[in-house]
KEDO-888098 format. One record per residue (C-alpha): residue number from 1; chain; x, y, z. Coordinates in Angstrom, 2 decimals. Layout:
BEGIN
[pt NUM,A,[X,Y,Z]]
...
This chain:
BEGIN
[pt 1,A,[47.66,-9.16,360.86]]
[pt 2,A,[44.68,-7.94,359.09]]
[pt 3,A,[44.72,-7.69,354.75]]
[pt 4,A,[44.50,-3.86,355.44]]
[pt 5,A,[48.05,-3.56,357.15]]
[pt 6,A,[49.45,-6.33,354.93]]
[pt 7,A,[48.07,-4.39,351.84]]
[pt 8,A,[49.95,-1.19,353.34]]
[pt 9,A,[52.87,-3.03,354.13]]
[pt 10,A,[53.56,-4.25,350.71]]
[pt 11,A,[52.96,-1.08,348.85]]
[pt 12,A,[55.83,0.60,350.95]]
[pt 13,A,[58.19,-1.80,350.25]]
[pt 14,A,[57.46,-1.71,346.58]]
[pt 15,A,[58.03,2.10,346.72]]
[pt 16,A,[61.08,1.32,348.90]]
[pt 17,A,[62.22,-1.40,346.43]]
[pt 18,A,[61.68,0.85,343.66]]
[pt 19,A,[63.22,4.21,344.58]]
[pt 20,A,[66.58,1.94,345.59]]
[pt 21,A,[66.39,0.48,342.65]]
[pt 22,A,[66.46,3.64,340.44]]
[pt 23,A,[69.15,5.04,342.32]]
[pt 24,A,[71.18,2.16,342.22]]
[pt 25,A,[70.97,2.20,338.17]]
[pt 26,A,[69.18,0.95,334.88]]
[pt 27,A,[70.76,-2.09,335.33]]
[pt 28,A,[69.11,-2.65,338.77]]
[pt 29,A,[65.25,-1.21,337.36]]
[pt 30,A,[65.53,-3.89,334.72]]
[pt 31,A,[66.33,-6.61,337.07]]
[pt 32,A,[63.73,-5.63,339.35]]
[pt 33,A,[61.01,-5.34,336.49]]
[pt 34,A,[61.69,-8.44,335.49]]
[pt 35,A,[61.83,-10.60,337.72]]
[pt 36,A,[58.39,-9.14,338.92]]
[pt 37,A,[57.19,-10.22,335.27]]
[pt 38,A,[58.76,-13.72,336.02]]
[pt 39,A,[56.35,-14.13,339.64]]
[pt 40,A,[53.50,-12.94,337.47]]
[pt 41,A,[54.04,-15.46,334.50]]
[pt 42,A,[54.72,-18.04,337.13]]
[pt 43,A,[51.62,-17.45,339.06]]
[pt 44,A,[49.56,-17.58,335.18]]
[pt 45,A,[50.68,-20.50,334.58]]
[pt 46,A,[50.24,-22.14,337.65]]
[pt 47,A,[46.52,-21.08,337.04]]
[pt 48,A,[46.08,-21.96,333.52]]
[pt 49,A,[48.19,-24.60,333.07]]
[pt 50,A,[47.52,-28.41,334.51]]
[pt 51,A,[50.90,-30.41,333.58]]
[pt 52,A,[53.26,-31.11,336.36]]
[pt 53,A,[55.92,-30.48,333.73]]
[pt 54,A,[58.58,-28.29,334.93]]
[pt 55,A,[59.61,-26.97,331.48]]
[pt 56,A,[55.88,-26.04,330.67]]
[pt 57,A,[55.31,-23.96,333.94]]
[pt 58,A,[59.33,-22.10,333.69]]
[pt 59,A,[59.67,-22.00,330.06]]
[pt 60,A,[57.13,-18.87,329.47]]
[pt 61,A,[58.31,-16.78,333.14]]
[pt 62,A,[61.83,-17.49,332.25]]
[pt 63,A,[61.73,-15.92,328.43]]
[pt 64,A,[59.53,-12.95,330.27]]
[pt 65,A,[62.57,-12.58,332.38]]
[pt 66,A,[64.89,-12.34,329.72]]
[pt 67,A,[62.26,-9.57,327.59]]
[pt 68,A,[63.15,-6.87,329.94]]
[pt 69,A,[66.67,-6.68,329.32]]
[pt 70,A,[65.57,-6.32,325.56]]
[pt 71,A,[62.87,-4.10,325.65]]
[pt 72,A,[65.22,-1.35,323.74]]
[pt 73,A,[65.95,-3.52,320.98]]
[pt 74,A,[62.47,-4.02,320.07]]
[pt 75,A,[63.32,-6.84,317.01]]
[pt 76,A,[64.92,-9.45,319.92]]
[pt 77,A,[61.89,-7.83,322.21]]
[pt 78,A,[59.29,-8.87,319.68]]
[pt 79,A,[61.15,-12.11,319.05]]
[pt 80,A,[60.94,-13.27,322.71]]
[pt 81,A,[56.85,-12.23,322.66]]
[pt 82,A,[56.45,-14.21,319.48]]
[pt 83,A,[58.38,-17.41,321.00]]
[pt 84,A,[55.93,-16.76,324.07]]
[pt 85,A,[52.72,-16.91,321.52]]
[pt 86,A,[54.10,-19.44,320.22]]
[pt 87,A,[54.67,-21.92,323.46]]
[pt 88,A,[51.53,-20.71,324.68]]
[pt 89,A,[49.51,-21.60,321.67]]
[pt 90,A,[51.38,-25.31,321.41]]
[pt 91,A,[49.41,-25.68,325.08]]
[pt 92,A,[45.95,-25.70,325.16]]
[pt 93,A,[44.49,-25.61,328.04]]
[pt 94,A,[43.69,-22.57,329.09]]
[pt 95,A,[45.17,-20.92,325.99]]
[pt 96,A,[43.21,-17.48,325.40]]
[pt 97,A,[43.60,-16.63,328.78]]
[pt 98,A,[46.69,-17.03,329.68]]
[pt 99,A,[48.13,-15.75,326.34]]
[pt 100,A,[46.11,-12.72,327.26]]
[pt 101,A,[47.31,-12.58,330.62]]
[pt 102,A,[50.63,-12.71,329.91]]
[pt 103,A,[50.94,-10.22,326.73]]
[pt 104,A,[48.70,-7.94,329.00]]
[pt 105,A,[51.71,-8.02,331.30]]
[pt 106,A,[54.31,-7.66,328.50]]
[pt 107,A,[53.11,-4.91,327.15]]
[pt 108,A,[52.35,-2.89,330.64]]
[pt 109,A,[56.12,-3.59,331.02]]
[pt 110,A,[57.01,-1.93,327.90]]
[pt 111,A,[55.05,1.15,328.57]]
[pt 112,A,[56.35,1.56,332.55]]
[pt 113,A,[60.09,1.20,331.39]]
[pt 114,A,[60.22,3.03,328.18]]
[pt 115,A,[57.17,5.72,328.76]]
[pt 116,A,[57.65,6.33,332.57]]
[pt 117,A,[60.42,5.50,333.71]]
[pt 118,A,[62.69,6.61,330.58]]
[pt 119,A,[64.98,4.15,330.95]]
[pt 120,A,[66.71,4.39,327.73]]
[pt 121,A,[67.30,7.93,328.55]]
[pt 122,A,[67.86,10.25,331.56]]
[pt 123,A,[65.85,8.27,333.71]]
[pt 124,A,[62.58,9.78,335.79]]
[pt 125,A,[61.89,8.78,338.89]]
[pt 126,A,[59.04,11.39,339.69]]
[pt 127,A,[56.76,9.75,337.80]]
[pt 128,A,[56.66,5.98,338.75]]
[pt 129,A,[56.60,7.41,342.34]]
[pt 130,A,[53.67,9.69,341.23]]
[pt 131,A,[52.16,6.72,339.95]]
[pt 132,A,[52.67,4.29,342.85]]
[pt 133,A,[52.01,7.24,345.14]]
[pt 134,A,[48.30,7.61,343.40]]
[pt 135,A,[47.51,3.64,342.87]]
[pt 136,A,[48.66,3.41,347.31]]
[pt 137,A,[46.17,5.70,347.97]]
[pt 138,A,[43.49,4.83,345.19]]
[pt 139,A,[43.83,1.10,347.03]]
[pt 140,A,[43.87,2.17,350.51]]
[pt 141,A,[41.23,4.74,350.41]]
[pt 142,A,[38.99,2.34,348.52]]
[pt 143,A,[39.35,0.09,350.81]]
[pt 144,A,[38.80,1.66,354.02]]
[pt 145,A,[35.90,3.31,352.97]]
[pt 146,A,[34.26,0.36,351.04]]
[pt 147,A,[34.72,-1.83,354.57]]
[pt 148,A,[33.02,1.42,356.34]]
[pt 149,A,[30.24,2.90,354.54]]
[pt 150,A,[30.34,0.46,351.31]]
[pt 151,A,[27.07,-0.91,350.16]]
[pt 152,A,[26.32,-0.51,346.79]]
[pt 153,A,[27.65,-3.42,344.98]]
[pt 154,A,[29.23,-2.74,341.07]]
[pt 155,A,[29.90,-6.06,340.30]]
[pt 156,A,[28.96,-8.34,342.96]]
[pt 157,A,[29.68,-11.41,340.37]]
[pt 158,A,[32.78,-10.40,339.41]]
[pt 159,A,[34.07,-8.77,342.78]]
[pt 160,A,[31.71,-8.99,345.66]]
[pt 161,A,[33.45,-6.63,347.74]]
[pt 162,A,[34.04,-3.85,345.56]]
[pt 163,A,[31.22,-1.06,346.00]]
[pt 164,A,[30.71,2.23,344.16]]
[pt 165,A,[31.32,4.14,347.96]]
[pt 166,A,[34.49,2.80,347.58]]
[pt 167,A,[35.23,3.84,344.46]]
[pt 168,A,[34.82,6.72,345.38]]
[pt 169,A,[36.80,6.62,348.12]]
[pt 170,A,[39.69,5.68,345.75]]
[pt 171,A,[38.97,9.03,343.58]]
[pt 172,A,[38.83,10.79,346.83]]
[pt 173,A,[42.19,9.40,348.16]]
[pt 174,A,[44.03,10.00,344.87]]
[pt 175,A,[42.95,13.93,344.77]]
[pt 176,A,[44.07,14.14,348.41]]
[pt 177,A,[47.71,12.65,347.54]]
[pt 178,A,[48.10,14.80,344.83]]
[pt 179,A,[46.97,17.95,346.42]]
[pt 180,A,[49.56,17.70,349.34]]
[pt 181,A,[52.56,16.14,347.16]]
[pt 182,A,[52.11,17.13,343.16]]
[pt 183,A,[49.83,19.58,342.76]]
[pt 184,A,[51.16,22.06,339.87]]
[pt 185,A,[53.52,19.86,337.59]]
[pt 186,A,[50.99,21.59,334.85]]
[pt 187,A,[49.79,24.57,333.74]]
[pt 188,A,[45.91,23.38,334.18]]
[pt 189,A,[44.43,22.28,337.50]]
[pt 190,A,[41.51,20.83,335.65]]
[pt 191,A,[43.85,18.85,333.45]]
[pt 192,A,[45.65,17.09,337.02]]
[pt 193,A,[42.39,16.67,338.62]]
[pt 194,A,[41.35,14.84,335.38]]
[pt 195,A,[44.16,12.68,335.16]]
[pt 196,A,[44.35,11.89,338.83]]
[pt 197,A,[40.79,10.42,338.58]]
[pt 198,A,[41.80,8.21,335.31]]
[pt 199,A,[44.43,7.21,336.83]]
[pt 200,A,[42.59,5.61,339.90]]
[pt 201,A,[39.59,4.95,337.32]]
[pt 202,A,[42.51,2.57,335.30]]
[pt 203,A,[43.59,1.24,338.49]]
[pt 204,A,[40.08,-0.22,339.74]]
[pt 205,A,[39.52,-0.98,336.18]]
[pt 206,A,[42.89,-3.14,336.17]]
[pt 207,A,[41.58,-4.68,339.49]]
[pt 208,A,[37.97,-5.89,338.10]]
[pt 209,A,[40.13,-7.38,335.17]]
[pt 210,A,[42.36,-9.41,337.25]]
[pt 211,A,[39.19,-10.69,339.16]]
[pt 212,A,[37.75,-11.35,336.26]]
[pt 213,A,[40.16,-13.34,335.37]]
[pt 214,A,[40.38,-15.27,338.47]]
[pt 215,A,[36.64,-15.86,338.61]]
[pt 216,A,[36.78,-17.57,335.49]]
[pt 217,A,[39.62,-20.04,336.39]]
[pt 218,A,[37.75,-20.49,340.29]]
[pt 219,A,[40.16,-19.28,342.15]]
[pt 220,A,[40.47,-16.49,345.22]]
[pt 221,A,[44.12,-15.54,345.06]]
[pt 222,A,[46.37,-15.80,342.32]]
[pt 223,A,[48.69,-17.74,344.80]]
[pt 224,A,[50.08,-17.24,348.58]]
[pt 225,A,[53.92,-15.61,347.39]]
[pt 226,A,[52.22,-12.79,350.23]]
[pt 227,A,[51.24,-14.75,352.95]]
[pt 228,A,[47.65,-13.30,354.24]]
[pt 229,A,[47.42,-11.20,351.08]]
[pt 230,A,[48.04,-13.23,348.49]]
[pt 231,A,[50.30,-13.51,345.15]]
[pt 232,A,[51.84,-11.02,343.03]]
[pt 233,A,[49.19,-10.50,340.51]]
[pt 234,A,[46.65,-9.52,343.68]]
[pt 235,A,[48.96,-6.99,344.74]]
[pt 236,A,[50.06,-5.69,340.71]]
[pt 237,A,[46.33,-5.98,339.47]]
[pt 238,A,[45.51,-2.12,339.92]]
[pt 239,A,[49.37,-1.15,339.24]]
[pt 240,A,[49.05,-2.35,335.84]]
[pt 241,A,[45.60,-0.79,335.32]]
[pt 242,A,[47.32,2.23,336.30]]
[pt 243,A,[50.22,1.80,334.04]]
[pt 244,A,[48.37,1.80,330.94]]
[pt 245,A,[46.52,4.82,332.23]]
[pt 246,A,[49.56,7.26,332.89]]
[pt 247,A,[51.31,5.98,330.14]]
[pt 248,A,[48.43,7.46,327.94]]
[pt 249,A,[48.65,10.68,330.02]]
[pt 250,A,[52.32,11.09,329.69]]
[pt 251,A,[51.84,10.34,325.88]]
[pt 252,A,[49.22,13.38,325.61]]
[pt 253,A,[51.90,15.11,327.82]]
[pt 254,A,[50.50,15.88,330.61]]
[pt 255,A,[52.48,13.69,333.07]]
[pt 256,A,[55.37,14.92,335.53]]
C-alpha cells in the first residue's frame, strides 16, 4: 500500500476517532488527547534518550498522560510540566531537544483543548473538524502535487522532498476545502482566505520543524507505531503546526 493511501487512511480515522470521541463526552476527548500525548512523549524519548531503563523512557509519557486531565486546573497543570522539566533536565543526553519537543507538545495540547475545542465549556466540535478538515487537505494536496509537478526544492537539507509546487498545492487544497464546506463562518472573505492559508502555512511550518528535529537526531521516522507510514509524531507534525495557528486565529476571533 503506497504512503499516499496510508497517509489518507490515517487522517480519516483520526477525524473518525475524533468526532466519536466528542460525542461520546469530555471525558472521552481528554482520554483520547492524552494518550496521543503519551505515543508522542514515548516516541521522544525513544529518540533522545539512550538508557534501556524502563522508568526513564515511561516516566515523562506517563506524567504527559496524566496533564490532560488537569489542564483546567492550571496550578496541578503547571506542576506536572515543571516535574517534566525537571526529569528531563536530571537526563542529559539529548536534553534541549527533547525538553523542547515535549513542552512543544504540551503546550499545543493546552491550546487544542481549551481554545478549540472548549472543553471546559459548551464544547465545539466545528472547529477541530475545520481544522483537521484544512491540515487533510493541506497534506494531501501537497503531496500529490509535489510527487507530480514538484521540483523546486525549499529545504532540500532539512526535507528533501518538500518543494515550493507543493506548497502550493497545500494552499491550493486548503482554499478548495473551505470553499465547498466553510465558506462564510465570517463576515470577511478576505479574512477566511487569509486564515485558511496560515493555517496550511503553520501546518508545513510544523512539518519542517518535526524534520528538523529528526535530522538532527539521524533518523527517518519517528518510529513504525504506523506501519508503512511511520510513528505518531510523522503523522501529528503538521497537526500541531496547525494548532498553534488556529488557536491564534480563534484568539483574534476569527475562527468558527
Amino acid at each position: 500500500m503506497s504512503n499516499f493511501i496510508i497517509r489518507l487512511i490515517s487522517s480519516f480515522v483520526l477525524i473518525a476517532l475524533i468526532f466519536l470521541a466528542f460525542n461520546i463526552g469530555e471525558f472521552t476527548i481528554l482520554l483520547f488527547c492524552g494518550l496521543t500525548v503519551f505515543l508522542l512523549f514515548l516516541e521522544v524519548n525513544k529518540s533522545t534518550l539512550d538508557s534501556n531503563n524502563k522508568i526513564f523512557f515511561l516516566f515523562s509519557p506517563i506524567l504527559g498522560f496524566i496533564a490532560t486531565f488537569f489542564i483546567a486546573q492550571k496550578i496541578i497543570f503547571l506542576i506536572i510540566c515543571l516535574i517534566i522539566l525537571l526529569f528531563n533536565i536530571s537526563y542529559s543526553v539529548q536534553r534541549f531537544l527533547r525538553i523542547y519537543a515535549q513542552f512543544y507538545i504540551l503546550l499545543s495540547l493546552y491550546l487544542f483543548i481549551n481554545i478549540i475545542c472548549n472543553v471546559s465549556g459548551t464544547i465545539n466540535l466545528k472547529q477541530p473538524l475545520y481544522l483537521l478538515s484544512l491540515i487533510i487537505a493541506s497534506d494531501v494536496g501537497g503531496y500529490l502535487i509535489g510527487k507530480s509537478v514538484g521540483k523546486y526544492k525549499i529545504f532540500p537539507k532539512i526535507s528533501p522532498n518538500k518543494t515550493f509546487e507543493g506548497a502550493l498545492g497545500s494552499i491550493l487544497a486548503c482554499i478548495l476545502v473551505w470553499v465547498l464546506f466553510f465558506q462564510g463562518f465570517t463576515e470577511s472573505i478576505i479574512i477566511e482566505i487569509v486564515s485558511v492559508i496560515f493555517i496550511s502555512l503553520c501546518a508545513q511550518f510544523g512539518d519542517f520543524l518535526v524534520s528538523f528535529a529528526k535530522r538532527s537526531l539521524a533518523i527517518k521516522d519517528s518510529s513504525n507505531f504506523i506501519p508503512g507510514h511511520g510513528g505518531v509524531f510523522d503523522r501529528m507534525d503538521s497537526i500541531i503546526g496547525g494548532i498553534f495557528g488556529y488557536s491564534l486565529i480563534v484568539y483574534l476571533g476569527y475562527g468558527l
